[in-house]
C-alpha positions in Angstrom: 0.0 0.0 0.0 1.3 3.4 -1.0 1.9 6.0 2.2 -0.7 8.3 2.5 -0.4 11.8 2.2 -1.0 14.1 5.0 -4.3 15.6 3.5 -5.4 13.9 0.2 -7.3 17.0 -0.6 -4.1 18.9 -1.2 -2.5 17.5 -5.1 0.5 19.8 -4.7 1.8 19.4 -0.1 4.9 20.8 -1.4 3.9 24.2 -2.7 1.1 24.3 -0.1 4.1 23.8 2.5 6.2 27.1 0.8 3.3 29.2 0.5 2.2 28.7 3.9 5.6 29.6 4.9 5.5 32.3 3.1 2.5 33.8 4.8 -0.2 32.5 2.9 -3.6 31.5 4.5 -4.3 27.6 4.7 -7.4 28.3 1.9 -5.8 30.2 -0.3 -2.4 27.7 -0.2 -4.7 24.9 -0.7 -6.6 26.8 -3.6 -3.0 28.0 -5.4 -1.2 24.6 -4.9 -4.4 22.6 -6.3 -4.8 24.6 -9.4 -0.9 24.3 -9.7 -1.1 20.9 -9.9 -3.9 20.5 -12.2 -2.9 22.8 -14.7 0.8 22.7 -14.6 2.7 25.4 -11.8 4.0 27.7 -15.3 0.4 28.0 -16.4 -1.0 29.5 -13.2 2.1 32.2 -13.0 1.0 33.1 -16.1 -2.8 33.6 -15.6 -2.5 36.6 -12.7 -2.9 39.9 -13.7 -2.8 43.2 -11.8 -6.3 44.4 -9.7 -6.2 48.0 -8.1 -5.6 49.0 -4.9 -8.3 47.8 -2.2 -6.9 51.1 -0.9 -9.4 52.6 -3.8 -12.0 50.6 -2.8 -15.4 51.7 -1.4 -16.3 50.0 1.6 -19.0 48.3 0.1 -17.4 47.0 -2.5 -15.0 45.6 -0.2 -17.8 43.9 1.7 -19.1 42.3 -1.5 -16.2 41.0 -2.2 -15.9 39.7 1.0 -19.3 37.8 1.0 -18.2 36.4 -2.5 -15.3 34.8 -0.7 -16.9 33.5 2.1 -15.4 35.9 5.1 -17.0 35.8 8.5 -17.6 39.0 9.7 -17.4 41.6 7.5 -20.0 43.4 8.3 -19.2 44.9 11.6 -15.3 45.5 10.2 -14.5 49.2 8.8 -12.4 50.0 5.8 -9.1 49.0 7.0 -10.4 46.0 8.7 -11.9 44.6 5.7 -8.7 45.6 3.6 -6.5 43.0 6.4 -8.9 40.4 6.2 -9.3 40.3 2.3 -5.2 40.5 1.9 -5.3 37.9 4.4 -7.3 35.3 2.5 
């Protein structure tokens, strides 16, 4: 029988392990290091782009983008709040 893996949900534990050391949340590791994995790591450095500021960013725009991310509450946070918590994901 072949060893298991730590979390069979995770096709790429090595990048997840460098990205989480690098700061990056446990979702959004998982999400980067899956994708890498599926669709080879060179195609997904290729596929980012650049998005403005959330700096420019009404706060309720920030708050959608929140809910369409799945962050717990955002709705008592204020501007700069919401700003940590969506770089943090």
């Amino acid at each position: 029988m072949p060893p298991q893996r730590e979390d069979p949900r995770l096709n790429d534990p090595e990048l997840y392990e460098k990205l989480r050391q690098d700061g990056a949340s446990k979702q959004k590791a998982a999400r980067i290091s899956n994708a890498a994995a599926k669709a080879g790591r060179s195609s997904i450095g290729k596929k980012g782009g650049r998005s403005g500021s959330y700096d420019d960013w009404t706060v309720v725009e920030l708050k959608s983008k929140a809910k369409e991310i799945g962050l717990t509450g955002y709705s008592r946070k204020n501007k700069p709040q919401l700003i940590e918590a969506l770089r943090g994901s």
